[in-house]
N, C-alpha and C positions, 0 to 999 in steps of 0.2 A: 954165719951169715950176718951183715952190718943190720943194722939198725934199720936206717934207709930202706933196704930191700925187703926187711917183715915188715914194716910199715906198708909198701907196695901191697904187697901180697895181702893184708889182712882189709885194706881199701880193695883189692882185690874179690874178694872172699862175700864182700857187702855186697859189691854192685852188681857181681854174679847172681846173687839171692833175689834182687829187687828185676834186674832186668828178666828173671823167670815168670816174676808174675804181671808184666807188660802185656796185653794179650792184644788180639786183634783188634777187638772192638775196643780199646784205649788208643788205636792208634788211628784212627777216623776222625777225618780234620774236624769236626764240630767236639768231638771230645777235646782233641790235643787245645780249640782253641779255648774251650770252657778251662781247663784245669790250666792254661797257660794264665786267664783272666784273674782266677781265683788264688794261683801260685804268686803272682806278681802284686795282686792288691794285699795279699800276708805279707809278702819280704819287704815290700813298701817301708814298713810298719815295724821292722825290727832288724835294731841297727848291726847284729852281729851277718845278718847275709844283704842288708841295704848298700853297700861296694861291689857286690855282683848284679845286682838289678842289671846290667845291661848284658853281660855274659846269661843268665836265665834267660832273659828274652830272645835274645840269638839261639841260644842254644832250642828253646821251645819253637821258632822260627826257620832253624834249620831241618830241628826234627820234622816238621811240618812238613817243607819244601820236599824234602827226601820224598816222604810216605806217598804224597799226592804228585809227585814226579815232576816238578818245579826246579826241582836241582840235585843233579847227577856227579858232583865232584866230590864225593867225600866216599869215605870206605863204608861198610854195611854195619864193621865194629866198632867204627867211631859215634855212627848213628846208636848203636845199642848200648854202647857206653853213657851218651848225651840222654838218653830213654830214661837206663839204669838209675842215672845220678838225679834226674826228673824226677822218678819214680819216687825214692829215697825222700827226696823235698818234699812231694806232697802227701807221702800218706804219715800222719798222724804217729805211727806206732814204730819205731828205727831203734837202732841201739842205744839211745838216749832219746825216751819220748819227749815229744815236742811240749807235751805238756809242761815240762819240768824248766821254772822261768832261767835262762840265760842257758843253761845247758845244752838245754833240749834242741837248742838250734843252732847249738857248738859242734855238734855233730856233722849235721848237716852241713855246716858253712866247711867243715875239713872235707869230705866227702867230695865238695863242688870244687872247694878247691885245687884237691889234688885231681880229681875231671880237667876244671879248666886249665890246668895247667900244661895239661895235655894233648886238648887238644887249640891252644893258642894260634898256632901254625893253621889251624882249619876255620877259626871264625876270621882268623885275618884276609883268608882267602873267601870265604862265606861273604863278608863287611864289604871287601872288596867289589867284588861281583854286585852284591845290591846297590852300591852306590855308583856302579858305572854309568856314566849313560846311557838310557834307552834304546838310541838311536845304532850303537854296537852290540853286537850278536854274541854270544857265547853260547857253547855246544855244555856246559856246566850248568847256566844256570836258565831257563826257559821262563 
């Protein structure tokens, strides 16, 4: 097996574990927007995930839109992927705890990374859609 593909699979392996413990009640838009608030004034603030500040937002933005039925064009695994990789960012305790200065958020930044890489093709289309204008309709994004 290359390289490339156990790395997949062990990114794999993480985001499985974290999107298990997403539950319902994390996914009710006063939560998502609280932990979006709180996840965004952290990354702010440390410059190994401060290049994704705007993929987070999207991504916590999307997840959102999804949950409360705002926007319909994306897959239901792309959404638990974007959850997963959420999940992983904000709780405290990962495969390299955050506590740990410069590391602890090395993780995490590969983690989004290889998320956002992923789904690139879905915030372009996500970006897209918010920034149409008003004035046209889409059956994607209400």
């Amino acid at each position: 097996m290359s390289e490339g593909k156990e790395i997949d699979m062990d990114i794999d392996k993480i985001i499985n574990s974290y999107q298990s413990k997403v539950n319902a009640e994390d996914a009710k838009p006063e939560k998502v927007a609280q932990a979006k608030d709180e996840t965004l004034n952290k990354v702010k603030n440390v410059s190994v995930l401060a290049g994704m500040f705007n993929n987070i937002r999207t991504a916590y933005d999307m997840v959102s839109d999804f949950v409360t039925g705002r926007y319909k064009g994306v897959s239901k695994s792309t959404i638990a992927l974007l959850a997963g990789g959420l999940a992983y960012l904000a709780l405290p305790i990962d495969l390299v705890p955050d506590f740990i200065p410069v590391a602890g958020w090395m993780d995490d930044a590969a983690v989004l990374g290889w998320i956002f890489t992923r789904c690139a093709d879905e915030f372009k289309k996500y970006r897209d859609l918010k920034t149409r204008p008003t004035r046209s309709c889409s059956s994607d994004l209400l």
